[in-house]
N, C-alpha and C positions, 0 to 999 in steps of 0.2 A: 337397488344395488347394482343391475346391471347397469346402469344408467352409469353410475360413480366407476366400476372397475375399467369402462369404454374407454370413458373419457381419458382416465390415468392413462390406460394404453396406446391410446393417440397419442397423447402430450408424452410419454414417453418415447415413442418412437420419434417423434423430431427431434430431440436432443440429447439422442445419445452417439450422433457423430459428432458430437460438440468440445470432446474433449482432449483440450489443449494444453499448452503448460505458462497460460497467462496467470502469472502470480501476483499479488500487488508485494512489494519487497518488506514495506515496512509490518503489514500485518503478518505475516507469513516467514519469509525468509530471515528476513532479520531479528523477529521477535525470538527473545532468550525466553519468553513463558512459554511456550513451543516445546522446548528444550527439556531431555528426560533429569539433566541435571537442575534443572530450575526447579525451587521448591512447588507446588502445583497450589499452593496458597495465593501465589504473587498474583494470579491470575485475578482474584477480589479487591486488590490492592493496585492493579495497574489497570491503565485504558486499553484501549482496542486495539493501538498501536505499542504494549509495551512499557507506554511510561508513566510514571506515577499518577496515581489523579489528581493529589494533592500539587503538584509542579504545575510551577508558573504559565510552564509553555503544553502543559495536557492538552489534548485533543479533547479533556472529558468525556468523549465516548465510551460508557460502561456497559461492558458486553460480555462479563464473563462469562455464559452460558454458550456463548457463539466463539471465544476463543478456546475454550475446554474442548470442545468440537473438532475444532484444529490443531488443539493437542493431541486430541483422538486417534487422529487422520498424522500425524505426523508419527506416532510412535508405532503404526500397524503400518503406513507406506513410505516414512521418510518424506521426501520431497516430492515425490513422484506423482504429477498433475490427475492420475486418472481417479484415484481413491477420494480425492476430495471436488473432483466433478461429478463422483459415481452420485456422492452423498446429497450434493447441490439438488440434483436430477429426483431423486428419492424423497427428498424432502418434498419437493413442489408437486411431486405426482401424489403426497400427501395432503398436500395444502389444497389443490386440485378436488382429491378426493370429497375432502369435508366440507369445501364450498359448496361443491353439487350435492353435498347430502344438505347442508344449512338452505337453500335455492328449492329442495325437496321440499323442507318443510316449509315454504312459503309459498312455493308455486304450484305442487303435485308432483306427484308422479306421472309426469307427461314429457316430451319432447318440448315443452319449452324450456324446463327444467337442465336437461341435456344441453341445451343449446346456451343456458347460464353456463352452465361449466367447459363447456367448450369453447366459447369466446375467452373463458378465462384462461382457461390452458394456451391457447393461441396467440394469445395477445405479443404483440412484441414488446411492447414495454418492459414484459418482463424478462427481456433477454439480457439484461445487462446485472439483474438479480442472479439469473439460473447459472449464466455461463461465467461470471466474473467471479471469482470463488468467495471474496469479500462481502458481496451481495449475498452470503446466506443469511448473516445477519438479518435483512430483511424477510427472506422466505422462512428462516424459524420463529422469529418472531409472528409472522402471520399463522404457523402450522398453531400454536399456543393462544392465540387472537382467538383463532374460529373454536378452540376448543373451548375458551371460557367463555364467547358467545353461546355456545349451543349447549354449555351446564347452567348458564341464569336462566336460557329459554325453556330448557328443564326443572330448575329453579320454578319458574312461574306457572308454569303449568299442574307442578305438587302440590304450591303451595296453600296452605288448610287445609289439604289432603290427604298429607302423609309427612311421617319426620323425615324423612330422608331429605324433604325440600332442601333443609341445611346441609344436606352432605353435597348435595349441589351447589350449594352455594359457595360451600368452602373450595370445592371444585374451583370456581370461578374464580377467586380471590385468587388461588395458587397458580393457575394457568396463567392468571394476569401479571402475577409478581415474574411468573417464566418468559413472558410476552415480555417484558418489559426488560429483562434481563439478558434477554437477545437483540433489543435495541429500545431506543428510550420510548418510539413511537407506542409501543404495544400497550402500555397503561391505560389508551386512550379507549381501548376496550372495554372500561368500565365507564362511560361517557354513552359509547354504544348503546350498551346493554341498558343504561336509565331508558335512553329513548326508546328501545323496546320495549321495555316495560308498560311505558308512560302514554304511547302513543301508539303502538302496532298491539301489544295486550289486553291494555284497556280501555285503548281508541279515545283517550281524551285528546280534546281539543284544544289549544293555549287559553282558550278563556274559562276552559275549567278546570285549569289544575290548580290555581290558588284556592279556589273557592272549596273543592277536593279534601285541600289540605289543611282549611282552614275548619272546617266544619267536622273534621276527623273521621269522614265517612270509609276510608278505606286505609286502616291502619297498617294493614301486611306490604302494601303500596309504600306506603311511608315509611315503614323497617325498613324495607328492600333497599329504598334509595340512598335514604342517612347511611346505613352500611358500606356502599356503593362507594358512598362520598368520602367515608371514613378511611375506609378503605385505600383509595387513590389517593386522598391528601395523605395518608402516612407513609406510599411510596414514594410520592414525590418528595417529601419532606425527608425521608430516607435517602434518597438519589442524589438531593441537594447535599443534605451534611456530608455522604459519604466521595462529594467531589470535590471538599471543603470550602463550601457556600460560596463560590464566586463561578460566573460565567466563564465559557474558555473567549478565548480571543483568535482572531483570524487576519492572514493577510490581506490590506484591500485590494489583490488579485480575485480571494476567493470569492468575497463577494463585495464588488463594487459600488451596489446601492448600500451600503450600510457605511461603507467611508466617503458619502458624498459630504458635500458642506451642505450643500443645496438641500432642504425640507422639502420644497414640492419635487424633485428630483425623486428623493428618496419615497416620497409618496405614492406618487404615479406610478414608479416601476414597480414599488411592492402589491399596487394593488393587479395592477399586469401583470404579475407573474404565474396567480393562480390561473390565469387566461390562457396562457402558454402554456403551461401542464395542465389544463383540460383538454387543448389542442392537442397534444402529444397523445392524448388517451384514445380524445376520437380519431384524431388522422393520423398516424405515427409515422408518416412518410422520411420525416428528416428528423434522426439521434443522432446520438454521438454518447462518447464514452468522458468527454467533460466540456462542462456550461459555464466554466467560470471564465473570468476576465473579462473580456468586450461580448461573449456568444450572444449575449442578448444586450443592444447597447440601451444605456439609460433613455429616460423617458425624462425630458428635461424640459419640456414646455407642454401646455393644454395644445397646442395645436399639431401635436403628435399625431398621426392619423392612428396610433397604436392606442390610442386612449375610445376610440370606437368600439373594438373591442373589447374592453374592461366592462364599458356602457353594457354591452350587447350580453357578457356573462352573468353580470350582477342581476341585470334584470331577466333573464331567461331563471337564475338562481332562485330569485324570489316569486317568480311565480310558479317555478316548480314545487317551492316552499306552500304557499299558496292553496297550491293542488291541494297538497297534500294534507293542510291543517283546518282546510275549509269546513264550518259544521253540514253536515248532512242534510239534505233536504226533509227529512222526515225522523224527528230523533224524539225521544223522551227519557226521562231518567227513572228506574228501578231498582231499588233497595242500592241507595248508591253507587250503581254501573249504570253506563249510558245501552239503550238497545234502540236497534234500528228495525223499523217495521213489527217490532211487536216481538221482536224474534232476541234471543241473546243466548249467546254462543256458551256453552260449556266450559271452555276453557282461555274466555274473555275473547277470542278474535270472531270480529263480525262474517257474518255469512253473507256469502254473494247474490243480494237480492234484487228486488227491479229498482232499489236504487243505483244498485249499477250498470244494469242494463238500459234502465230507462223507461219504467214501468209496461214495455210490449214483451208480446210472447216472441220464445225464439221461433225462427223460423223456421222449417221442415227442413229446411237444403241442408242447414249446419247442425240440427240438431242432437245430433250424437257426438258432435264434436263442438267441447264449449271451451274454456279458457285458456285451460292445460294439453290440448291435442289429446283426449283420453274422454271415455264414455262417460257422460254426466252420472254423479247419483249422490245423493243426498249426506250421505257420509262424508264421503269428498269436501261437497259444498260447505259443508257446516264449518267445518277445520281451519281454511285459508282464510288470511287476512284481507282484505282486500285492497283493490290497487293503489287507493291515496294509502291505505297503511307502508304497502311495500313504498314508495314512491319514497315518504318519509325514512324509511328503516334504511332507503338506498342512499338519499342524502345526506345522511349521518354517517353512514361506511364510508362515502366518497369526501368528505369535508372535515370532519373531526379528526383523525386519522393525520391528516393532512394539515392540519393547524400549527402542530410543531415547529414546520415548514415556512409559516408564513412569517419569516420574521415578525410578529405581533408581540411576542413574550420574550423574544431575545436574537440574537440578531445570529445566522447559521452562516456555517462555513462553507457555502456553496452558491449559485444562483437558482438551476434546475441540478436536479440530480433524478434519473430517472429510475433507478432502484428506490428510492422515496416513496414511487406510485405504485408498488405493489399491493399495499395494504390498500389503500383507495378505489385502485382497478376493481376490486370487490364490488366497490359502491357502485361505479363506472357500466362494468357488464350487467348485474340486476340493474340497475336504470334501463339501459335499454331493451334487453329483456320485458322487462314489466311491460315498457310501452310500446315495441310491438306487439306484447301480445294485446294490451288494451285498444290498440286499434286493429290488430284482428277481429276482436270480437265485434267493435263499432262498426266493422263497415258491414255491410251485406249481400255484398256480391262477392260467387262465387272466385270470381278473377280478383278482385281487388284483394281477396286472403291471399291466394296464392301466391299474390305479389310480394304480400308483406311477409310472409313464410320465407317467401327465396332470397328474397333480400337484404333480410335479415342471416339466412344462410350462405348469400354469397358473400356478404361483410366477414362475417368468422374465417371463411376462404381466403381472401381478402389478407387479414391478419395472417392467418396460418403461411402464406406463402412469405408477407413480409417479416416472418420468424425466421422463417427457414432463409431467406437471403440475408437478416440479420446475424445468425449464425454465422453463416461465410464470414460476414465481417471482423470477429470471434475467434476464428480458429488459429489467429496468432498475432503476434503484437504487432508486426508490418501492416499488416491488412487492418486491424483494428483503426491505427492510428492514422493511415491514411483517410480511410472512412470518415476521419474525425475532421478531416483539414477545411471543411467548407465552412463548421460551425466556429471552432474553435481552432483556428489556422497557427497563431502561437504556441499553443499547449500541442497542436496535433505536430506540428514539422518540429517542433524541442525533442518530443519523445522517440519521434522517427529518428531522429540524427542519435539517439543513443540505440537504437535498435541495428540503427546502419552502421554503425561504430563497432558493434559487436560481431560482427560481423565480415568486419574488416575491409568495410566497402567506403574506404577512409575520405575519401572526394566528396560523393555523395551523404555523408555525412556531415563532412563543413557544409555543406551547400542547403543541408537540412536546417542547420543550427542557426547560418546563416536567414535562410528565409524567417523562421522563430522571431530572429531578433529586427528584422525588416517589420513586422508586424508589432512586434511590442520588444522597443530595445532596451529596457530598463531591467528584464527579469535576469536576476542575480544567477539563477541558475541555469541558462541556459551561456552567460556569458562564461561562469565558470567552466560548462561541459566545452565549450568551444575553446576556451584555453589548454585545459588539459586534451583536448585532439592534438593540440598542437603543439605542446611539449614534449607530447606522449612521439612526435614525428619530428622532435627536434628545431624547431622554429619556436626557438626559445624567446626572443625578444616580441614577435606577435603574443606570447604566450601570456608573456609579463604585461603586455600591455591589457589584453582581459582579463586578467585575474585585479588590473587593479580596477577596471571599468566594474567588473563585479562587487568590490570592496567598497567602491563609492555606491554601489545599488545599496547594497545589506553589510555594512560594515561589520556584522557580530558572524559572516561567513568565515568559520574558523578553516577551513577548509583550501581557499583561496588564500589567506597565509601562509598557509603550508606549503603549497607547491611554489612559492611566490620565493620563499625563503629556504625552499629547492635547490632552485635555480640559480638562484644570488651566490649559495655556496657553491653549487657548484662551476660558476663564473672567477668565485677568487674574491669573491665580494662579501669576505665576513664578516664586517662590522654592520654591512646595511642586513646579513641573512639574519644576524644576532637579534637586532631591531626588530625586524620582522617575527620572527619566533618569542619574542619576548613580549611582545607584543600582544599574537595570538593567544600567549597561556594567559593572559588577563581577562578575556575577555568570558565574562560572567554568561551561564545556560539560560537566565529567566527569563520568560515570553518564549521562548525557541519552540518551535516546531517540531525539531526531531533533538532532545539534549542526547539522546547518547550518541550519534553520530558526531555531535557537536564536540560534546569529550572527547570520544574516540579522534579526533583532530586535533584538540588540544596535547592531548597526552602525545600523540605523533611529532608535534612541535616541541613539544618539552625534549622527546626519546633524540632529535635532531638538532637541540639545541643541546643537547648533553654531548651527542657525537662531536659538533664542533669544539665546544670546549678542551676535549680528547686529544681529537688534533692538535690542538694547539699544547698540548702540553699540560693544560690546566686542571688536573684530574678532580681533585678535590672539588672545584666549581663544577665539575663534569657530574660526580656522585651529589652533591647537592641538587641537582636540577633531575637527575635521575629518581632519587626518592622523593619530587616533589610530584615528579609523572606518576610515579606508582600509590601514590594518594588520592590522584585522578583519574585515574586511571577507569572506566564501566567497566560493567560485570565484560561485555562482548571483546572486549579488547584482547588481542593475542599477546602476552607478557613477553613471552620466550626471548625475543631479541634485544630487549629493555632489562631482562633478566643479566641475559649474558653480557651486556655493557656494562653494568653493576661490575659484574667480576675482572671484566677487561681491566677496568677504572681501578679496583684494587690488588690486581695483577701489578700494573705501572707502581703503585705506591707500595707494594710488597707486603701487603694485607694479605698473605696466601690463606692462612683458615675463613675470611670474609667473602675472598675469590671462590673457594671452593664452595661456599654453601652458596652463591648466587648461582655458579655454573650449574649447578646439584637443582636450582630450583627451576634455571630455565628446562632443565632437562625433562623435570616432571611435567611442570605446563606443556610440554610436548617434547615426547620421549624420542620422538624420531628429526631435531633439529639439529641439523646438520652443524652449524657455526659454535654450538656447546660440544658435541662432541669436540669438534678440533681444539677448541678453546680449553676445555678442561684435559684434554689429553696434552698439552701443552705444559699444562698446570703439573700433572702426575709426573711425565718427563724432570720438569725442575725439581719437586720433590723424591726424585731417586724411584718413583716406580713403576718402570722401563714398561715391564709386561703388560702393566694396569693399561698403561699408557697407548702400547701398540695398539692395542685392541679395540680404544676408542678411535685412532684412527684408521683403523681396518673397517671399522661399524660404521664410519662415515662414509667411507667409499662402498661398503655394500648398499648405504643407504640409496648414493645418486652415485653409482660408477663413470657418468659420463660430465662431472664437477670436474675439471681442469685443480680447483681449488684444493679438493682433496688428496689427490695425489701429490700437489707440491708440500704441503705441510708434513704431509706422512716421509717426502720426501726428507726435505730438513730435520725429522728426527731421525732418519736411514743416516743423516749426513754427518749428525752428531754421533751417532753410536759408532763412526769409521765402518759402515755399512758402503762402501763407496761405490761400489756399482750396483746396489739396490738402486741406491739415492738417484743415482744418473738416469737408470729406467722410468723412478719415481717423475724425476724430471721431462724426459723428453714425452711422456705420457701425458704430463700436465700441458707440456705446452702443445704440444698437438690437440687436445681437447680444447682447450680458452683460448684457439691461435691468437685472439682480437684483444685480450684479456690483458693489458699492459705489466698489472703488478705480478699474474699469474708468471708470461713468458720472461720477463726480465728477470724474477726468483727463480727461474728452472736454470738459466745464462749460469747466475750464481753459482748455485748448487753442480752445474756441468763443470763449471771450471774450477769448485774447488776439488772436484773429481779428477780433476787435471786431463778431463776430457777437453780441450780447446776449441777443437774443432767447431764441434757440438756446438760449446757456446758460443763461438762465435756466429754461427748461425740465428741463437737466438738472440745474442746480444744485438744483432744487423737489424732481426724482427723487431725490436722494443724500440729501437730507435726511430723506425719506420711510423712505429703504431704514435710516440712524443718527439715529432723531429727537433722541441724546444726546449726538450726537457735537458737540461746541462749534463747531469748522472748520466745520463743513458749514453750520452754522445761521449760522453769523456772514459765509462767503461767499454763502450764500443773501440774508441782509441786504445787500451788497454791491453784489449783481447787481440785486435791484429797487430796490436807492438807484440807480442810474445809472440803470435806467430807468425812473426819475420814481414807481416803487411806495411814495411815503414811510413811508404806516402800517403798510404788510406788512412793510417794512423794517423798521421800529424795532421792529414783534414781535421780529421776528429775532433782532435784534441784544441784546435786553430775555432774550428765552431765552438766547441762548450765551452772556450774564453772569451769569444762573442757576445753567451749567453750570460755568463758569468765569470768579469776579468779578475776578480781577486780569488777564485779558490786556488789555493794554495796545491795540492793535489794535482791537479791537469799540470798547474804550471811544473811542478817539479818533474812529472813524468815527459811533460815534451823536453825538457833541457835534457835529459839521462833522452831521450829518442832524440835529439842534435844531435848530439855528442854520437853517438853508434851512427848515424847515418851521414856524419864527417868524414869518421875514420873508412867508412864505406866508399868515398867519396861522390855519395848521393847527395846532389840540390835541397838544399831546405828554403822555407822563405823566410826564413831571416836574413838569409845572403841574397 
């Protein structure tokens, strides 16, 4: 036990400066199962990310056990990074814990045992588990893993023994179904636990388990397993229905070997890949936070020097296998169990004899100190498996675990994923564990132990340091994702350009986007994010021009028609923005990757294609296209201004009880939206009640007192009620707040001069013309406001441009003939003379 609390304590002191506010958006942020208003059911009905299982474009990752967790974490800290790294870190110093107790029960209680659980806490591998908050998935799922390992090993040890054998067992079965329910990996626990059984318990050999089975000499053996078997097939077979028995699908970004055309292509890399994540395990020198796209490029001919390699695993694999299944050099069989040297262990594990020494006595140097760094004594001895047993028990943590992985049974959305390796690393640290200490024990000289002691302990060192510099790389998304740029140079410089973006470091951001797309110019979404930088700065034709390079990548990016058909309208170009938006809302969620983002961009198109309509006059089209948004609308989608265009829509066609029940609903969707107050107090004004009225627009301007917007509305109802130097205040208040604000300053002009303040307006009338020097109204009421006050020849400029702009209005023309005419009798110059 001291052993187990050390280690936790070590492994928690490195990573508890780790806590930063790296969130992944769609698991977390954006997930509505999070949410205290989401029923806490959806959580068994949706994937990992949210969305249905049953949808075309699921992620199928079913994890409700690990997003209920993050419900946890969300309704006791909100958003707040430290509550859900607190839990990361607690968990793993759990998962820690139980390793070195399960490592206890195979190796002793000795400092090698220590030194299992110490490598495992250290490991960097698992840094991308502990600190990435996503990656608990992985670390609960192993905290449930080792629990249902070490209730079958309790399981087998009862059993004929005593009944409770079965309450272990059930143990196991429930831990498994929990394992599994934290991520799909964890079932494979019960895959584990046969080869415990089979091969570390009852030390069978592969040539005698048929034989075994067949002669029915060890019937408890054969419960156990069938069970086992039963058991796992009804999960999977559960997991399947309830993801509605079809595989998810993936971009061939995420993983490349699976959309090759090429067979031996696809061969060689998949068999390479288990190669590459054993590498990661033993030498973790180069991760990264992602593996997909080119990070590891394909393996496309046998004269790959990368296919050496594969040779070199496969066969170290099997001979490790080998070791470990080899019959004994001195074995017989008694009452149906196999014993080694005459001897047979109590509770089925062989005892460490001179077949593993090697039939000599130990020698005086070391003799007090034999496998487990701890006083030899016969108790001891008796209990432990011995090393081909662990050898095999470690190959089955580090391989099975890991199968899921191997596209073998279906093809994964990833290439490496190093949170993948946590359950595995298991396997990974007792392997090497076992075998230095089995070549401790082989060699004989003094020095040559201590070598393999220290060496073994400078590698943990080793590790421990490259956690702690892995961390660094962790403690935010800049540094994360630059870290990443060596492996994955597209995916690392895409996501830096949205970190630098945020940031408002707007050069170095194109320049990020830019490198992304130098490396891989086809991905949809990073030509998207560089369009919208550039919108977002006003370089609107570069803008258009990637959003439609995007559109050609992923044509079903709803997202990229939206700002596409933005732009268009607000260029003047409303028949091609129509098009576009008309466009967008056809286009169907199935296969999508994220559908409620996807919606949520549809229904923005629709709420944008209803505004145009508006505009134009066409209300009724306008309210049609509106309740087709509000049909499509996802759950995440903010109604309130789709709301309040409803009402606008039946404001124009004089629907007022319709009006007022949309304004009433935007209101509720969100009680503090500013455009429903003014809209609905607008509304109350025309139905005669004045007070009602005032007060939504007082509530507006207490809302955001520094809205230009609010004061002029409020103003124009001071101006209706012959409030006339409210109104004026109202006005020059707004314009001073929105100075830039075209339709703000030029209604305050209005409102000033029908206060018969002129002056005033004239000031803002000069502003609005400044802000649309093309706009005809502006110039022609600018002409207007200096003919009244005696400005003749500034006027008849005026008046001479907005006929420029536009020679038939009627209006300008008739105002400058009445300004001839007075500035004749004036005998001022005009340019008609």
């Amino acid at each position: 036990p001291q052993y187990i609390l050390a280690v936790c304590f070590l492994f928690f002191l490195s990573f508890t400066f780790d806590f930063f506010s790296l969130f992944f958006s769609r698991a977390i942020k954006t997930n509505q199962d999070l949410l205290p208003e989401t029923p806490w059911t959806h959580i068994f009905y949706n994937d990992f990310w949210g969305t249905l299982l049953t949808h075309s474009g699921s992620h199928k990752s079913y994890r409700p056990l690990c997003t209920l967790s993050f419900r946890l974490n969300h309704a006791i800290g909100g958003l707040n990074p430290w509550s859900y790294h607190l839990v990361n870190v607690l968990l793993h110093a759990a998962v820690t814990g139980l390793f070195t107790n399960f490592s206890k029960i195979l190796l002793g209680d000795g400092y090698w045992t220590f030194m299992a659980g110490l490598m495992f806490a250290s490991h960097p591998i698992h840094t991308e588990a502990v600190a990435g908050i996503v990656g608990r998935a992985d670390v609960g799922a192993s905290f449930f893993f080792l629990l249902s390992l070490l209730c079958y090993m309790k399981h087998c040890s009862t059993r004929g023994s005593s009944a409770r054998t079965w309450g272990w067992f059930l143990g196991t079965g429930m831990c498994a179904g929990c394992s599994m329910l934290w991520k799909e990996q964890g079932v494979t626990v019960l895959a584990v636990s046969a080869v415990y059984d089979v091969f570390v318990f009852h030390r069978l050999k592969m040539k005698q388990i048929l034989p075994t089975i067949y002669k029915g000499k060890n019937l408890s053996l054969f419960l156990s397993i069938s069970l086992l078997t039963f058991w796992g097939t009804s999960l999977l077979g559960a997991r399947l229905y309830w993801m509605g028995n079809k595989p998810p699908s993936f971009s061939n970004s995420d993983n490349p070997a699976a959309d090759s055309d090429s067979l031996l292509a696809r061969t060689l890399t998949f068999f390479y890949l288990p190669t590459k994540n054993l590498w990661l395990l033993l030498c973790p020198d180069t991760l990264s936070f992602d593996w997909s796209m080119d990070a590891v490029p394909l393996l496309k001919t046998i004269s790959d020097w990368r296919n050496l390699h594969t040779v070199a695993f496969y066969t170290g694999l099997l001979l490790l296998a080998y070791y470990g299944l080899k019959s004994p050099s001195i074995e017989r069989e008694c009452n149906g169990k196999f014993v080694t040297n005459g001897k047979q262990n109590a509770n089925g594990h062989s005892c460490h004899s001179e077949v593993e020494y090697g039939n000599s006595e130990i020698k005086p140097s070391f003799a007090s100190k034999v496998e487990n760094g701890i006083r030899n004594n016969a108790s001891q001895r008796t209990q432990l498996p011995s090393t081909e047993n662990i050898v095999v028990l470690s190959l089955s943590l580090l391989i099975i675990p890991f199968v899921p992985a191997t596209n073998l049974f279906f093809y994964v959305g990833f290439v490496i994923a190093e949170r993948v390796l946590y359950i595995p690393s298991m396997g990974f640290c007792l392997l090497i564990t076992v075998g230095a200490r089995a070549l401790y024990v082989k060699v004989q000289k003094r020095f040559l132990k201590s070598l393999i002691f220290y060496a073994t302990a400078a590698l943990i060192v080793f590790y421990g340091l490259k956690t702690a510099v892995r961390n660094g790389d962790w403690q935010n998304e800049e540094m994360l994702y630059r870290s990443g740029i060596k492996v994955n140079p597209a995916k690392a410089w895409g996501n830096l350009g949205n970190v630098l973006k945020s940031q408002s470091k707007i050069s170095e951001a194109e320049s990020a986007y830019r490198n992304a797309l130098y490396y891989r110019s086809n991905m949809a979404d990073m030509l998207y994010n560089l369009g919208l930088l550039l919108q977002e700065n006003s370089r609107f034709a570069e803008a258009l021009h990637y959003y439609k390079l995007a559109i050609g990548s992923r044509p079903t990016l709803a997202s990229a028609y939206l700002n596409t058909g933005i732009i268009l309208m607000n260029q003047g170009k409303t028949e091609e923005a129509r098009r576009t938006f008309l466009k967008c809302s056809e286009i169907p969620d199935e296969n999508l990757k994220d559908p409620h983002a996807h919606k949520s961009s549809v229904t923005s198109c629709l709420y944008n294609l209803g505004k145009l309509y508006h505009e134009q006059g066409h209300y009724e089209d306008a309210l049609s296209v509106y309740k087709e948004a509000i049909q499509k609308m996802p759950r995440q989608f903010a109604p309130q201004s789709l709301y309040n265009m409803m009402g606008e829509a039946y404001m124009r066609l004089s629907m007022l009880p319709e009006a007022e029940h949309w304004y009433m609903e935007s209101l509720r969707s969100k009680t503090d939206h500013i455009p429903a107050h003014l809209t609905y107090g607008k509304l109350l004004a025309l139905t005669g009640r004045k007070s009602e009225a005032e007060k939504f627009f007082l509530k507006a301007i207490e809302l955001d007192p520094t809205k230009g917007n609010c004061y002029m509305h409020y103003g124009q109802f001071l101006l209706e009620e012959a409030r006339l130097i409210e109104a004026a205040e109202m006005a020059k208040k707004a314009a001073e707040l929105d100075s830039t604000e075209f339709d703000v300053v030029f209604n305050a002009a209005h409102m000033l001069r029908q206060a018969s303040l002129n002056e005033a307006a004239e000031k803002y009338y000069d502003l609005a013309a400044r802000l649309r020097p093309n706009y005809p109204a502006a110039l022609m009421n600018l002409g207007a406001i200096l003919h009244l006050n005696g400005r003749l020849q500034k006027a008849e400029a005026n008046y001479l441009r907005a006929l420029q702009l536009k020679p038939d209005d009627i209006i300008t023309q008739s105002n400058l003939r009445k300004l001839w005419n007075i500035m004749e009798k004036q005998g001022l110059k005009t340019s008609k003379t």
